[in-house]
C-alpha positions in Angstrom: 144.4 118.3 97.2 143.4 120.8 99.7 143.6 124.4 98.8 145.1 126.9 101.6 147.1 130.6 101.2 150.7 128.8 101.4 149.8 125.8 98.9 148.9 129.5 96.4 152.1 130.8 97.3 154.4 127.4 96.5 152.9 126.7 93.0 153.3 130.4 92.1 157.1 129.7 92.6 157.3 126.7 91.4 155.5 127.3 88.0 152.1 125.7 88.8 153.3 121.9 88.3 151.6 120.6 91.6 148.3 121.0 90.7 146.3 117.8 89.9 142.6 117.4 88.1 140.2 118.8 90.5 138.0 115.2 90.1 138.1 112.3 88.4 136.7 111.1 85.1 135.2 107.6 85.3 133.6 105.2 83.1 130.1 104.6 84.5 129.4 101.1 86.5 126.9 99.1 85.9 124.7 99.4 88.7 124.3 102.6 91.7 122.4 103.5 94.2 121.6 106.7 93.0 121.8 108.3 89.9 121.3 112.0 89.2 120.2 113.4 85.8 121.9 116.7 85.5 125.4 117.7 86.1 124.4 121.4 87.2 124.8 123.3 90.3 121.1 121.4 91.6 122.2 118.4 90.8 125.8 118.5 91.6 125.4 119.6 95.5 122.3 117.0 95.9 125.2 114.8 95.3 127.6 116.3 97.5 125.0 116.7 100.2 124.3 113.3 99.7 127.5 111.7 100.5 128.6 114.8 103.3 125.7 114.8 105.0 124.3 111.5 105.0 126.8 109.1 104.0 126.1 107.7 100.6 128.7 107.9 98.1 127.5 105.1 95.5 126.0 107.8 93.5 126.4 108.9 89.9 125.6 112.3 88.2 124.8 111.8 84.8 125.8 115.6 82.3 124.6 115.2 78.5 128.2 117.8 78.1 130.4 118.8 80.5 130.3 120.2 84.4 129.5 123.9 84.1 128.4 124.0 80.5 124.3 124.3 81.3 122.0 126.9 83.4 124.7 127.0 85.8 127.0 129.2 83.7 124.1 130.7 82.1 123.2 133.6 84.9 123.7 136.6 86.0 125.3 135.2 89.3 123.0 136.9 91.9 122.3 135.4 95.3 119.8 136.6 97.7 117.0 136.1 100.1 114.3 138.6 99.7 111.3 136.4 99.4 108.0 137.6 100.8 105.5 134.5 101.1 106.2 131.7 104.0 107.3 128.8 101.8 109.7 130.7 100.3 111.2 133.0 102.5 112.3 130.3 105.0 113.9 127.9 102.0 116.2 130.6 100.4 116.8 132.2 104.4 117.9 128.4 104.6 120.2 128.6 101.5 121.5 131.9 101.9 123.1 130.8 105.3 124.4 127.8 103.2 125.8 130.7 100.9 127.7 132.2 104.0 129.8 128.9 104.8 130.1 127.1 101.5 133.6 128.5 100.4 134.8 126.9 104.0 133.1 123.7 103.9 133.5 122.9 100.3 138.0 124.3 100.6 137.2 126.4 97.4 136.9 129.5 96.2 133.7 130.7 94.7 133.7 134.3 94.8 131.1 134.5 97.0 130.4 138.4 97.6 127.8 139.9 100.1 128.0 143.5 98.0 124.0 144.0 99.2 121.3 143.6 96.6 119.1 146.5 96.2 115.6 146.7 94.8 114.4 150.4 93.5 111.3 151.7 93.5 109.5 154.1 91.5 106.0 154.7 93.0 103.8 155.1 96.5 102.7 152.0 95.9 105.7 149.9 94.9 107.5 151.9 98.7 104.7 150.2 100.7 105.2 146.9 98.7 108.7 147.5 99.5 108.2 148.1 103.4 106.0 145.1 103.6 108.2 142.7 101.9 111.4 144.3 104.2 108.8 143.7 107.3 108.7 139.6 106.0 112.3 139.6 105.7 113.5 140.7 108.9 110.6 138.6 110.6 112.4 135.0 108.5 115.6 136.8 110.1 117.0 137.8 107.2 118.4 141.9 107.1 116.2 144.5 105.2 116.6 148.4 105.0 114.3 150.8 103.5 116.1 153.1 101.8 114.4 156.4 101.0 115.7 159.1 97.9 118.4 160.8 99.5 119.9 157.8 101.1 119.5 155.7 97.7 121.8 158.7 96.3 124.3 159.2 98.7 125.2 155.3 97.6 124.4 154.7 94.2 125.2 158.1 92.9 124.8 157.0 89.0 121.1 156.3 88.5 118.6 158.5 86.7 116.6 159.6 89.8 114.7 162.4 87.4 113.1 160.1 84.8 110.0 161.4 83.5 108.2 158.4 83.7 110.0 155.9 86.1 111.3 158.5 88.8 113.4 156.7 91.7 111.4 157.2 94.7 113.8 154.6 96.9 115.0 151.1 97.4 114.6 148.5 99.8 118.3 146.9 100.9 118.9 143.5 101.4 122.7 143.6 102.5 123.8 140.2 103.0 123.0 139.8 99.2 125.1 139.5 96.4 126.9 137.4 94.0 129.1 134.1 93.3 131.2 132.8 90.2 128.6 130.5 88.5 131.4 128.3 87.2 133.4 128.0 90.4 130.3 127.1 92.1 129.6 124.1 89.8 133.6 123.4 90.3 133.5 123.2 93.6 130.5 121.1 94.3 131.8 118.9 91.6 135.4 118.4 93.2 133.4 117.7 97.0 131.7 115.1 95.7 133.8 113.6 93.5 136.3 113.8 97.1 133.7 111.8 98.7 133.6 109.2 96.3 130.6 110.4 94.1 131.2 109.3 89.8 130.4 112.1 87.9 129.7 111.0 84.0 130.4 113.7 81.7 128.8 113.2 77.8 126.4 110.8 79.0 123.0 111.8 77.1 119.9 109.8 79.4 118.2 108.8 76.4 115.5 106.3 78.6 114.2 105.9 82.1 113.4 102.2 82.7 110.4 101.3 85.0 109.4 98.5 86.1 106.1 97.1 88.1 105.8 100.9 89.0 109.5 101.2 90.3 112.7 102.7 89.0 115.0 100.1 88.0 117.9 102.8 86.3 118.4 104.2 82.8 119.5 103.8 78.8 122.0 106.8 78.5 124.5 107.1 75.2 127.1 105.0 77.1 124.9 101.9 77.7 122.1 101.4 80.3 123.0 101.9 84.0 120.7 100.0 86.7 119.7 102.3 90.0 117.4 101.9 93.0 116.7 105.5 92.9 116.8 108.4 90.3 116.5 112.2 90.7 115.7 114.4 87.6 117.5 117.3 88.6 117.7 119.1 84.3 116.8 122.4 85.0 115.2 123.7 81.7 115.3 120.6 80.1 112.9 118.6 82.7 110.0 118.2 81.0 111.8 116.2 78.1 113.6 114.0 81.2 110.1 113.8 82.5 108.8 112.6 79.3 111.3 109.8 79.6 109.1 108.4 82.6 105.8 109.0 81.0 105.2 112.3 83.4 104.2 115.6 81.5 105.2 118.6 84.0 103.5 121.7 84.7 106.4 123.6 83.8 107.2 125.7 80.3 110.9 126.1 79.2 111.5 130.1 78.4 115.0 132.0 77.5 116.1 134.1 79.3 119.6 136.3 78.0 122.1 137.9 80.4 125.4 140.0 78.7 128.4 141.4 79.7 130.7 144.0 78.6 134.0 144.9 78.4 135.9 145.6 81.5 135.5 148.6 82.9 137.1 150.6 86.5 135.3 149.4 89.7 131.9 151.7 89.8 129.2 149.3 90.6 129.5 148.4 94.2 126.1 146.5 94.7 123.8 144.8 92.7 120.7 146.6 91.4 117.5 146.0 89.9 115.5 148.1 88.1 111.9 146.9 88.5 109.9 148.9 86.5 112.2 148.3 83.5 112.8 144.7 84.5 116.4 145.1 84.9 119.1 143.9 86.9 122.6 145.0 87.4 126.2 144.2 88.6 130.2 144.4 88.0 132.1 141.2 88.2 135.2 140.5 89.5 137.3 141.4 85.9 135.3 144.3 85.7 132.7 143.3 83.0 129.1 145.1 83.8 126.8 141.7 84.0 123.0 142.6 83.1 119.8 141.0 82.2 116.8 141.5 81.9 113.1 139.4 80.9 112.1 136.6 79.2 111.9 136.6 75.1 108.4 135.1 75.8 108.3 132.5 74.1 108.7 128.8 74.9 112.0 127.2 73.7 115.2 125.0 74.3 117.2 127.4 72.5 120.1 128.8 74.8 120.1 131.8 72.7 117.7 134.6 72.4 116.0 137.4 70.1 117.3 140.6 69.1 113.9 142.6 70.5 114.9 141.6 74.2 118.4 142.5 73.6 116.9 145.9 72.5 114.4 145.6 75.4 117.5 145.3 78.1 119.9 147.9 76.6 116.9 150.2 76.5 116.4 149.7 80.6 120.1 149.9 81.4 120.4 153.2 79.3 117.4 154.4 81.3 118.6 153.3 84.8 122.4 154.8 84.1 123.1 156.7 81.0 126.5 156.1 81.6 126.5 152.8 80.6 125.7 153.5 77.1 128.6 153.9 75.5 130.3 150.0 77.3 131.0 147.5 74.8 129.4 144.6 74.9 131.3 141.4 74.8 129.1 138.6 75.0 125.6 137.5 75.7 124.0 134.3 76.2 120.4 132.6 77.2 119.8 130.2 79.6 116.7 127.9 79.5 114.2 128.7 82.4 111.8 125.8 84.2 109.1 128.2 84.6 106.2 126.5 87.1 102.6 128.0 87.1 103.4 129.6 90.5 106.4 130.8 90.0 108.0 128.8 92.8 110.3 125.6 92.8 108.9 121.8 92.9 110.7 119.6 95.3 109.2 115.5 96.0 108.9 112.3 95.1 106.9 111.2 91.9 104.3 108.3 91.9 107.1 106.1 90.8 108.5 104.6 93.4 112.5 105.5 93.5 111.7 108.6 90.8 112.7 112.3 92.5 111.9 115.6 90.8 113.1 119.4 91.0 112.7 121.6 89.0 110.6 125.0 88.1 113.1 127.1 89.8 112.3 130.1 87.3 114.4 133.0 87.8 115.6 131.6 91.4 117.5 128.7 90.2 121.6 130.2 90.9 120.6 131.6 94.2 119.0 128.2 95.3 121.7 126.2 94.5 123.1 125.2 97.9 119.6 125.1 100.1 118.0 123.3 97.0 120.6 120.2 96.7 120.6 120.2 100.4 116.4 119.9 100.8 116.3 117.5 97.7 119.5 115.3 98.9 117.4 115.0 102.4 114.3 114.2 101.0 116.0 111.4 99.0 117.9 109.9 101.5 115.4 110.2 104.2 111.9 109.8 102.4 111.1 113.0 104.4 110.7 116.3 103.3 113.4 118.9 104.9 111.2 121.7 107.1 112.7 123.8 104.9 111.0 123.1 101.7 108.0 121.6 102.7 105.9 123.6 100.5 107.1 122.4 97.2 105.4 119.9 96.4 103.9 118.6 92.8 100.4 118.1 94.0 99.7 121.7 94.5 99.1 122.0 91.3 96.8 119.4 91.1 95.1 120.2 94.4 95.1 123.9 94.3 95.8 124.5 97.6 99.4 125.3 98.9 100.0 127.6 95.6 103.1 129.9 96.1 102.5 132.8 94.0 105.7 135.0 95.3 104.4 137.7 92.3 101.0 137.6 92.9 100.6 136.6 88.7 98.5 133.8 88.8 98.8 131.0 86.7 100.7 132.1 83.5 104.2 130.5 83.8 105.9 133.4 81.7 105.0 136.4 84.3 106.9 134.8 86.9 
């Protein structure tokens, strides 16, 4: 089922009967060649990367629930490529161009909008901060503009530019920014790989990872055991408990981190915005609904729910950013669990099991890595080589010291990142 304009227009006038499931739901086979724990957005395009790009299709992706019920429709939808240090600036320049074509190559819809992402500042020293990381950008050839006070106005007329204690002094603008429907995303990764002949297993818990004579030989999940050759942990904020399974303890801590929305409201937020200094970020969806988060409740859990002090913490920031948000109904909130690494940057490699692949510690980056990070991981796992790309990523920096990505500049305490 390929979608197109005219195949819209005939089910609209024929009452929507054509339409069939957008993939399959099999029972899971005894043996594959691949298996991937994690039914995500990571996960899912490793998969679909895997069979589009290099030809393997006897893969399974294992999901404890169902497609689109994790991290991946736990965000604040917000895609981007403003990264400062080399490591990361090339990867998500690499995704973000994977961003502009995805809606083509995968035939689907994911609302993918370049409304421009600004970042405000609110000192001398945060507008050369700003410069320099605008100076990286445009070097990885991504698109940076410095925006100074007047400018900032003239397009984002709302904002409290007077504050007495976080005056807006500017913003740098990163156009080709913006967002992408989380669930649509998942959906359409899911339905190109299941095309291309990849099982996804819904409700299948991995409960074990069997190893044998220091290989991978496949898995114990709640629907029986399932042999592989190879196996990617690919579980987001649940990694170090997949890990575990393998006798690996990660460097990563698990955090929650809430986003909200509100009620619908008239088009008024063109861009999406973040508020620094209040750790705050800011956009409309498509329905309307202002979407917003903010920090960490700083402390470690699995919990996809948060604390009511952060909820105070973020409607504090939003009212100080745009007092005319305060009087927006909110509708919902949620928390999504955060792989937070000691550098604040992603791990992509191989493990010292032979057959075992990791990624994880995406942090707050994991939405807006989606595409370049399934298509990195799915090359290192097909290839044994690590994409030029993401060639910094590895789980030995750690160990090492050297080849630590500090994009922040926090040092080593997972929760500032």
């Amino acid at each position: 089922m390929r979608f197109s304009g005219l195949r819209v227009l005939k089910e609209g006038l024929t009452g929507n009967k054509g339409w069939t499931p957008h993939w399959r739901d099999p029972e899971p086979k005894a043996e594959y060649d691949i298996l991937i724990i994690g039914g995500g957005g990571h996960g899912l395009s490793t998969a679909y990367y895997l069979a589009s790009e290099h030809g393997l299709t006897n893969i399974a992706v294992l999901e404890k629930g169902y497609i689109g019920g994790g991290n991946v429709g736990r965000n604040t939808t917000i895609v981007r490529a403003n990264y400062f240090l080399p490591g990361n600036s090339e990867f998500y320049s690499h995704s973000l161009k994977l961003w502009e074509g995805l809606e083509e190559d995968l035939n689907y819809n994911v609302m993918h909008s370049q409304r421009g992402v600004i970042n405000l500042f609110h000192s001398d020293g945060q507008r050369d901060e700003a410069a320099r990381r605008g100076n990286m950008m445009i070097s990885q050839g991504d698109d940076a503009i410095l925006l100074g006070r007047d400018d900032l106005r003239n397009m984002l007329p709302y904002l409290n530019y007077d504050s007495a204690r976080f005056p807006i002094y500017g913003g740098l603008y990163h156009p080709r920014g913006g967002t992408a429907r989380h669930d649509a995303v998942a959906w359409g990764y899911a339905r190109g790989a299941d095309q291309r002949g990849v099982d996804l297993i819904q409700n299948c818990e991995v409960t074990g990872i069997d190893i044998a004579n220091g290989a991978v030989t496949g898995v114990q999940t709640t629907r029986g055991p399932i042999r592989a050759k190879k196996v990617a942990m690919v579980a987001a904020g649940r990694s170090g408990q997949v890990a575990a399974m393998a006798g690996m303890r990660l460097p990563i801590e698990s955090h929650v981190l809430q986003a909200f929305v509100t009620e619908g409201l008239k088009p008024c937020i063109d861009h999406v915005v973040t508020f620094g200094m209040g750790h705050f970020y800011i956009s409309q969806s498509d329905k309307g609904g202002l979407v917003f988060g903010g920090d960490l409740d700083f402390y470690a859990s699995y919990a996809a729910r948060g604390n009511l002090p952060t909820v105070e913490h973020v409607m504090e920031a939003g009212v100080t950013l745009m007092p005319m948000i305060g009087k927006a109904k909110v509708l919902r909130s949620w928390g999504g669990i955060m792989d937070m690494s000691p550098d604040g940057s992603p791990i992509i490699d191989r493990t010292d099991t032979q057959g075992l692949y990791l990624n994880c510690g995406w942090n707050y980056g994991g939405f807006k890595a989606v595409p370049g990070s399934g298509n990195v991981f799915a090359h290192l796992i097909a290839t044994g080589n690590y994409h030029e790309n993401a060639t910094g990523f590895r789980l030995d920096r750690f160990r090492t010291g050297r080849g630590i990505i500090d994009e922040e500049g926090k040092g080593s305490q997972h929760n500032l990142h």
